[in-house]
C-alpha positions as CSV (number, residue, x, y, z in Angstrom):
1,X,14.5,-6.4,-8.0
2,X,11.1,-9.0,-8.0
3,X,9.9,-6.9,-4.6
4,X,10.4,-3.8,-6.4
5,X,8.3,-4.7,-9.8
6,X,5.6,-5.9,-7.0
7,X,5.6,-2.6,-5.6
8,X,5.0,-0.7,-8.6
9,X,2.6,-3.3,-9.6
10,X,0.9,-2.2,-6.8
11,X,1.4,1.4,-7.1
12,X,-0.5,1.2,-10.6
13,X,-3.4,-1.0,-9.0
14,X,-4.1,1.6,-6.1
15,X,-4.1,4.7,-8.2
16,X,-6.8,2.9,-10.7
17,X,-8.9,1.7,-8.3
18,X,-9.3,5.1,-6.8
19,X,-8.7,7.1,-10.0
20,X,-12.7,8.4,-9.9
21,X,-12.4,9.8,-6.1
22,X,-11.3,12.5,-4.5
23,X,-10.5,13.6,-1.2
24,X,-10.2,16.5,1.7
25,X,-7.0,17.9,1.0
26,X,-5.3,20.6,3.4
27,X,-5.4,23.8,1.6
28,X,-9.5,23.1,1.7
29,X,-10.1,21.8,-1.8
30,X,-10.7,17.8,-3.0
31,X,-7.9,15.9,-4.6
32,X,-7.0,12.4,-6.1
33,X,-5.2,10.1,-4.0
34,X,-1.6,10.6,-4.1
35,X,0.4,7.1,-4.4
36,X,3.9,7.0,-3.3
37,X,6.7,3.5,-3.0
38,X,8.5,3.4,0.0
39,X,8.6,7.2,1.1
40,X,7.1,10.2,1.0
41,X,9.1,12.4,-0.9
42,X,11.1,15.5,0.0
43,X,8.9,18.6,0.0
44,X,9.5,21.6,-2.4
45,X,7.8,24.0,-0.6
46,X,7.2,24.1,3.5
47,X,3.5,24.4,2.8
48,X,3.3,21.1,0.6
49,X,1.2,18.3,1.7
50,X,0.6,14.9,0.4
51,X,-2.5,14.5,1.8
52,X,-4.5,12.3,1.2
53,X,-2.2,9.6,0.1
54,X,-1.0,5.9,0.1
55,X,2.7,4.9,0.7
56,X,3.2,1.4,0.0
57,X,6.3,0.1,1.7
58,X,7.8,-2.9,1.4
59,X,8.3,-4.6,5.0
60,X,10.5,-7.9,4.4
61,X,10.6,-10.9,2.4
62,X,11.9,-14.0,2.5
63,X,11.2,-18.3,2.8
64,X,11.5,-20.4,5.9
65,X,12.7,-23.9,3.9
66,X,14.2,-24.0,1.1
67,X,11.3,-25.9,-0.4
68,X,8.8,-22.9,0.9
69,X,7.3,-20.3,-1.8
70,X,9.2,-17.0,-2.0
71,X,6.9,-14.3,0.2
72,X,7.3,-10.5,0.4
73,X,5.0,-8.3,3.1
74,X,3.7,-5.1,1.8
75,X,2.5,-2.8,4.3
76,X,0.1,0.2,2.7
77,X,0.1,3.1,5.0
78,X,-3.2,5.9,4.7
79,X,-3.5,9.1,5.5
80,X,-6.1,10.9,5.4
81,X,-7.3,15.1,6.4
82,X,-10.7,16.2,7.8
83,X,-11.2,19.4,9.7
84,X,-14.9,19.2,10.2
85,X,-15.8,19.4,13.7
86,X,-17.5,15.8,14.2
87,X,-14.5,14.9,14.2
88,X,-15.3,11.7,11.8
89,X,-12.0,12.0,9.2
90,X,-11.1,8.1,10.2
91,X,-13.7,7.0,7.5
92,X,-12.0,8.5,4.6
93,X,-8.8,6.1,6.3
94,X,-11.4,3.0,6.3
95,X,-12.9,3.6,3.4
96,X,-9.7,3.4,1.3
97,X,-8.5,0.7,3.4
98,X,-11.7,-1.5,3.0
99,X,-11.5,-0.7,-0.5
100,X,-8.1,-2.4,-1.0
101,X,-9.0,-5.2,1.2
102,X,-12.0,-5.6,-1.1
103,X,-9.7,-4.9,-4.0
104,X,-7.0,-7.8,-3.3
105,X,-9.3,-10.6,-2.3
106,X,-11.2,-10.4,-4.9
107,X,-8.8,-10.2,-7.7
108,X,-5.6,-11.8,-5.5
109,X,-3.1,-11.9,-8.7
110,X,-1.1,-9.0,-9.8
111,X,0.4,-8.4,-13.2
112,X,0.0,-12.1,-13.4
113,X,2.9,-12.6,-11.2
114,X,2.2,-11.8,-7.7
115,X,-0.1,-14.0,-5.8
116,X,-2.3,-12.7,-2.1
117,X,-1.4,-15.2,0.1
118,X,-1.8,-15.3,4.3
119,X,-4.1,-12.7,5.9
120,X,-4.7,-9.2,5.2
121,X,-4.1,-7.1,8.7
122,X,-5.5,-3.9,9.0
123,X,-5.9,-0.9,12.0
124,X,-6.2,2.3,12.9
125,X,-3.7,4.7,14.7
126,X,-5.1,5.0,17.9
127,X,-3.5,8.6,18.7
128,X,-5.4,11.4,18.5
129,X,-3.9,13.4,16.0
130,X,-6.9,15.7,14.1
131,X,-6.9,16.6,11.8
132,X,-4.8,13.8,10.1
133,X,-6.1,10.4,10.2
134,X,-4.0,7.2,9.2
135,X,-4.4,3.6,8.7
136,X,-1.9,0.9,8.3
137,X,-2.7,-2.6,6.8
138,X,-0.3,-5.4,5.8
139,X,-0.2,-8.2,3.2
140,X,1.7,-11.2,1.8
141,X,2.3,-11.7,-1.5
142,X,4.2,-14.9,-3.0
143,X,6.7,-14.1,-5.3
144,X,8.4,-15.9,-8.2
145,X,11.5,-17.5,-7.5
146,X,15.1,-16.4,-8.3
147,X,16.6,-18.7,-10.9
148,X,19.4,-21.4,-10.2
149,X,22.6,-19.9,-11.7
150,X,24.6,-23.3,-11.3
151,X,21.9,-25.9,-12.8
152,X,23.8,-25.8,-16.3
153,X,27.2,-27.0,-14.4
154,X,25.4,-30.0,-13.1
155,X,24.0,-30.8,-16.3
C-alpha cells in the first residue's frame, strides 16, 4: 500500500504545481492538466480525450540487501496536443517535464515521507506522431520500511 500513498502524493503535487496553466486541448479550446495514477481511464464517449495530461505510473520497487533503503521508481508519462503548423507541440511536453524536474529537486520530500533519491531520467518519444506529443521521465523515491511483525516474539 506505501507505493500507492506515494502515488497519490504525487498525484496532488503535479496538479498544484500546474493548477494556474492551461493547455491545447483537442476540441480547440485550453484546459488544466488532467492527472491520472497508473491508467488512463475508460472513455465515456468515443470523442473523449485526456489531453493534455500526466499519468504517473508506478514502475517497480524493491531493495538489493536487506540492509538497503526501500526504493520505488515512478515513471510520469506527458502528453501533450498542438496542431499549429510549426510543428513545435514538444515544448508544451518539456515544459511540463522541466517543471517537475525543477519541482522534485528542489523540494525532494513528499508528504514528509517520500524521499527523491538517484537520478531523474527524462526523453522524448522520438516517433513522429503530430499532433500528439509525449514525454516520459522516471524517478526513485525511498520509501519507509514495512514493519517487523515477529520482533515482539523475540522479545
Amino acid at each position: 500500500m506505501i507505493p500507492i500513498i506515494l502515488q497519490a502524493e504525487l498525484k496532488e503535487v503535479v496538479l498544484s504545481l500546474f493548477d494556474d496553466k492551461k493547455f491545447v486541448a483537442p476540441e480547440g479550446e485550453s484546459r488544466k492538466l488532467s492527472v491520472f495514477e497508473q491508467n488512463l481511464p475508460q472513455k465515456q464517449q468515443k470523442d473523449d480525450s485526456p489531453y493534455p495530461m500526466v499519468i504517473i505510473k508506478l514502475i517497480e520497487g524493491g531493495k538489493e540487501k536487506r540492509e538497503d533503503p526501500n526504493v520505488t521508481n515512478v515513471g510520469f508519462i506527458v502528453g501533450t496536443y498542438d496542431e499549429n503548423e510549426d510543428n513545435q507541440g514538444y515544448r508544451d511536453a518539456v515544459y511540463i517535464l522541466n517543471r517537475l524536474h525543477e519541482c522534485f529537486e528542489n523540494q525532494p520530500v513528499i508528504g514528509g515521507t517520500f524521499e527523491l533519491t538517484g537520478r531523474i531520467n527524462w526523453r522524448l518519444h522520438e516517433e513522429d506522431l503530430d499532433p500528439y506529443f509525449f514525454g516520459v521521465m522516471e524517478t526513485q523515491w525511498a520509501v519507509p520500511e514495512h514493519g517487523r511483525m515477529d520482533v515482539e516474539e523475540l522479545i
